[in-house]
C-alpha positions in Angstrom: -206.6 -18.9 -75.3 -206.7 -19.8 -71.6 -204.0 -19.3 -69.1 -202.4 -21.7 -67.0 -201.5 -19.8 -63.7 -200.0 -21.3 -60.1 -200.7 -19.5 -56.5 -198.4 -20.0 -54.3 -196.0 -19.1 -51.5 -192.5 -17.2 -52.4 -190.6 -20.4 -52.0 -191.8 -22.3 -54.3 -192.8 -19.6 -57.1 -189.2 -19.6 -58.7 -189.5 -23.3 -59.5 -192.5 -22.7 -61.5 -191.3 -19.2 -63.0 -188.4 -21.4 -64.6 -190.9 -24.1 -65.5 -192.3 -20.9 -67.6 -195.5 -21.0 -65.6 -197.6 -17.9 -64.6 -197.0 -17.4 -60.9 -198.8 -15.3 -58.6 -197.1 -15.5 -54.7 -199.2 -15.4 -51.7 -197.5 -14.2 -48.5 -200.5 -15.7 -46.3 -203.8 -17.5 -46.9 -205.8 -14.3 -47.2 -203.2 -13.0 -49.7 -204.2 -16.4 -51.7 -208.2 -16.6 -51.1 -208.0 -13.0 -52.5 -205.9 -13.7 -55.7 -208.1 -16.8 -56.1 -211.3 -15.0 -55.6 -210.6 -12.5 -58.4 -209.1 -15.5 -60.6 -212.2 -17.3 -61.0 -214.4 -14.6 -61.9 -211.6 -13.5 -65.0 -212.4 -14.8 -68.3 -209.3 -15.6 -69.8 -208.3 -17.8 -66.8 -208.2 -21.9 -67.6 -206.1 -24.0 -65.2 -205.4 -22.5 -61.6 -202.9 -24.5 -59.9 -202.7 -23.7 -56.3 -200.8 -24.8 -53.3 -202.8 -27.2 -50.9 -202.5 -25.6 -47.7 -204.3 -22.1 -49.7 -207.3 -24.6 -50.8 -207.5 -25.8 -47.0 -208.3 -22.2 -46.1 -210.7 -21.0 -47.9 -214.3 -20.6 -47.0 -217.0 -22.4 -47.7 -218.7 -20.0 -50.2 -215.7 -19.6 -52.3 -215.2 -23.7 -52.5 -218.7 -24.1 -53.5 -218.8 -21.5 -56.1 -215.3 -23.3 -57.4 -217.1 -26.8 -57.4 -219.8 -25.5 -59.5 -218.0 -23.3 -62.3 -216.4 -25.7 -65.4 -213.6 -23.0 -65.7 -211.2 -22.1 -64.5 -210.3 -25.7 -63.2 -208.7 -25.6 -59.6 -206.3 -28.0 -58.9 -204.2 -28.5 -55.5 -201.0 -28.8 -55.3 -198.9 -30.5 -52.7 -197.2 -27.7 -50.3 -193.5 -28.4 -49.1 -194.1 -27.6 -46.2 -196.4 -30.6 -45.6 -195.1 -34.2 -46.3 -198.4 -35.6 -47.8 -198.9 -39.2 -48.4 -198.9 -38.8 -52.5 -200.9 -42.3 -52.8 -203.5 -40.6 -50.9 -203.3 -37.5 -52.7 -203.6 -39.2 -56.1 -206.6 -41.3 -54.8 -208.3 -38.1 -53.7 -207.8 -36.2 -57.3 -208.8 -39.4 -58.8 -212.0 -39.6 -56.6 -213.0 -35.9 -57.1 -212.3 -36.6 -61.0 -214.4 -39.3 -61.6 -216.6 -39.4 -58.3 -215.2 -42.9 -57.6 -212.4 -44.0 -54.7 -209.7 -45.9 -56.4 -207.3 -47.6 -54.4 -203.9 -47.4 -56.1 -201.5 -50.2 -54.8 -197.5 -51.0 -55.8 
């Protein structure tokens, strides 16, 4: 069986430890592009959840190799910190889904 794991920061890890979920904390953005580095190379490692701004920062190399595995499954997750526009966000997860831009209107 696959895990279901989230990275990141301290503030929001308690939310997801009550949730039941996995949590591994990054301090920083190199703390996070290292935890992520080893996660996608484990085998028993499904869903990776991870906090937006830690996606933003990683390089190039580790993106691409990301894009091109079929497991574990990255997804971003909105940061606190940053007030995001979540009709943008969900058109963007819908266009990296199904390699279409929806526009999702009230």
């Amino acid at each position: 069986m696959y895990k279901f794991l989230v990275v990141t920061d301290p503030d929001t890890a308690p939310g997801f430890r009550l949730a039941g979920v996995e949590v591994i904390e990054a301090a920083s953005q190199e703390e996070a592009r290292k935890a992520i580095n080893a996660l996608v190379f484990k085998d028993d490692t499904g869903i990776v959840a991870v906090n937006e701004e830690f996606i933003a920062a990683l390089d190039q190399k580790l993106v691409e190799t990301i894009e091109k595995t079929y497991r574990p499954i990255i997804i971003p997750i909105p940061s606190r910190a940053k007030r995001i526009d979540r009709t943008s966000y969900i058109e963007r997860m819908l266009q990296r889904a199904i390699g279409y831009n929806i526009v999702v209107r009230r």
